[in-house]
C-alpha positions in Angstrom: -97.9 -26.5 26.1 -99.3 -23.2 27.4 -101.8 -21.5 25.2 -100.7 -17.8 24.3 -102.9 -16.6 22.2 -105.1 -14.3 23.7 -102.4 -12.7 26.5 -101.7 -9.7 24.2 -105.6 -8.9 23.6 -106.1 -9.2 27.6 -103.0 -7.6 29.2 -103.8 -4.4 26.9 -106.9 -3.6 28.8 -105.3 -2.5 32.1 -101.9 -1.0 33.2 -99.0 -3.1 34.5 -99.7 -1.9 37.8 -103.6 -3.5 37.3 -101.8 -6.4 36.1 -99.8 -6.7 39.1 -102.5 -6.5 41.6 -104.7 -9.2 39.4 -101.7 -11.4 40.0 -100.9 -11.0 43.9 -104.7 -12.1 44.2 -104.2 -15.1 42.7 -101.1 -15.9 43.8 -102.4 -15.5 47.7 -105.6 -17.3 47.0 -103.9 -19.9 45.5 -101.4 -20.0 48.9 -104.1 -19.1 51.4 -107.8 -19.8 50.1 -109.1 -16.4 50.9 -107.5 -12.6 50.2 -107.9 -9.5 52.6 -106.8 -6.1 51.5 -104.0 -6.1 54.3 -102.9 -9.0 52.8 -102.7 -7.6 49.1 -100.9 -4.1 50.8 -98.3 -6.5 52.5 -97.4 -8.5 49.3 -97.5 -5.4 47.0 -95.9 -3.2 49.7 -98.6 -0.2 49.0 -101.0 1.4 51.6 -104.5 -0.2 52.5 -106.0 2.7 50.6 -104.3 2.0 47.5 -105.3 -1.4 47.4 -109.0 -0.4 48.0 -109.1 2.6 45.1 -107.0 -0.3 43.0 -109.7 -3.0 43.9 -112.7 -0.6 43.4 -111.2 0.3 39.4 -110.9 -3.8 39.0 -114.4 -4.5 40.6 -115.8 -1.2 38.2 -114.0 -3.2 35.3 -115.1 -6.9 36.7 -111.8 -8.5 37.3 -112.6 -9.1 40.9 -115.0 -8.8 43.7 -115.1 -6.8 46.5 -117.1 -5.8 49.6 -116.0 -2.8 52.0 -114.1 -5.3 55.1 -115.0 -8.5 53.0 -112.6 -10.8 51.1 -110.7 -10.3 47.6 -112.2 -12.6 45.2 -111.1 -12.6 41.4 -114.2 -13.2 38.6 -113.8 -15.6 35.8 -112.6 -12.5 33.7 -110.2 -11.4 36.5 -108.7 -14.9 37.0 -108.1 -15.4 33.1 -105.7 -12.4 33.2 -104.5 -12.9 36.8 -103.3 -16.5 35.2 -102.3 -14.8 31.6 -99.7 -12.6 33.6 -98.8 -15.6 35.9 -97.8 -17.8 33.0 -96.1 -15.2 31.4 -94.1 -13.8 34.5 -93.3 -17.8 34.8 -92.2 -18.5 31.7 -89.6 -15.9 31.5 -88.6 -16.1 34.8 -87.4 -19.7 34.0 -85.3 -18.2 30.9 -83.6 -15.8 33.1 -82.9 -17.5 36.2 -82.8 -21.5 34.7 -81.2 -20.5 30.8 -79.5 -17.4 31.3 -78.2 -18.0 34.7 -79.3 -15.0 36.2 -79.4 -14.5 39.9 -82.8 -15.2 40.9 -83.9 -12.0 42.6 -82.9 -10.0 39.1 -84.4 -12.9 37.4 -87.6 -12.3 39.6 -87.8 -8.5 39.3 -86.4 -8.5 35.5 -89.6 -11.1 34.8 -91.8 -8.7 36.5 -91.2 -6.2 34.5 -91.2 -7.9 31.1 -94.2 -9.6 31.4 -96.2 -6.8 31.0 -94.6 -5.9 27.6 -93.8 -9.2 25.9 -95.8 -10.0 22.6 -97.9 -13.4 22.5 -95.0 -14.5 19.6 -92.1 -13.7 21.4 -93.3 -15.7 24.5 -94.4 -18.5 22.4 -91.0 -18.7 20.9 -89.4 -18.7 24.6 -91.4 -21.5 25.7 -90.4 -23.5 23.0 -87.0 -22.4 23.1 -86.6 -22.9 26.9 -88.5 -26.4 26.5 -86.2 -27.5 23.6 -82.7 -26.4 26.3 -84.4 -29.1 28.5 -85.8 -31.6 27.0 -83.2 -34.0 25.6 -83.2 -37.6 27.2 -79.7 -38.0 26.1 -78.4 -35.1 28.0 -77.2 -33.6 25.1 -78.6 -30.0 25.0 -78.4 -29.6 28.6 -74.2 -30.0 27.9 -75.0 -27.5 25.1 -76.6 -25.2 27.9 -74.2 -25.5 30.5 -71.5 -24.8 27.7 -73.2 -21.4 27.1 -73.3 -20.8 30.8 -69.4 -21.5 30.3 -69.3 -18.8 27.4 -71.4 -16.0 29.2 -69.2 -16.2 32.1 -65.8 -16.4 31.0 -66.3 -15.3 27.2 -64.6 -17.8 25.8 -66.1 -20.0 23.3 -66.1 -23.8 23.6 -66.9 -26.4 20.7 -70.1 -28.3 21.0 -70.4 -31.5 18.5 -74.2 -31.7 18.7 -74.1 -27.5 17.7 -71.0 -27.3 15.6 -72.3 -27.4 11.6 -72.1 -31.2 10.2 -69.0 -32.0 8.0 -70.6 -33.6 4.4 
């Protein structure tokens, strides 16, 4: 289980855009071992120059490091929130697109945007949530799932057994 303790006491040191550019740096180092600026300006479709003033606030701040024509690296501070905003942009992407059945470029933008804004409880309560839709070894909640799939789509409600209140 993911740790979400400190996201709220992190995130709320820099904007969502900061946020944004703390995660494309991971996500390319992660996919290509080393980060350029050109790179960063391709992924977060912004000019060369607003990556550098971006990366010269987050190097001021010590989220990353930079030289002028060098390579994008993140500091232990940076990569903590670079993998705080991950997590969360992860976690409720897989609500929207795997749970809520949303297409998955809304999912992907609709995640962006939230993760920015979501409190450490309310995450932590998705996870568990999200977990307890897919973990049954019987099958059992996933046929609750894909009956509530059934009900967003047509509106129309359908019993589930395993959900329905016990008879005594």
């Amino acid at each position: 289980m993911l740790d979400y303790s400190n996201f709220m006491k992190t995130s709320s040191k820099l904007s969502e855009h900061m946020e944004n550019y703390l995660k494309a740096i991971l996500v390319l180092a992660e996919e290509q071992g080393v980060v350029r600026v050109k790179d960063i300006s391709s992924v977060m479709h912004v000019k060369m120059s607003s990556v550098t003033a971006a990366l010269g606030a987050l190097s001021k701040s010590g989220y990353v490091k930079h030289e002028s024509y060098g390579y994008v690296q993140l500091t232990p501070k940076g990569h903590e929130m670079a993998r705080d905003v991950h997590k969360r942009h992860h976690m409720l992407l897989r609500f929207l697109r795997d749970v809520l059945d949303i297409d998955p470029q809304t999912a992907e933008k609709d995640a962006c945007g939230m993760e920015h804004s979501i409190s450490a409880h309310a995450l932590k309560k998705l996870e568990r949530f999200v977990g307890f839709m897919e973990i049954d070894p019987k099958g059992q909640i996933r046929n609750c799932l894909a009956q509530f799939r059934e009900y967003s789509s047509s509106g129309k409600r359908i019993s589930c057994e395993r959900c329905a209140p016990r008879k005594e």
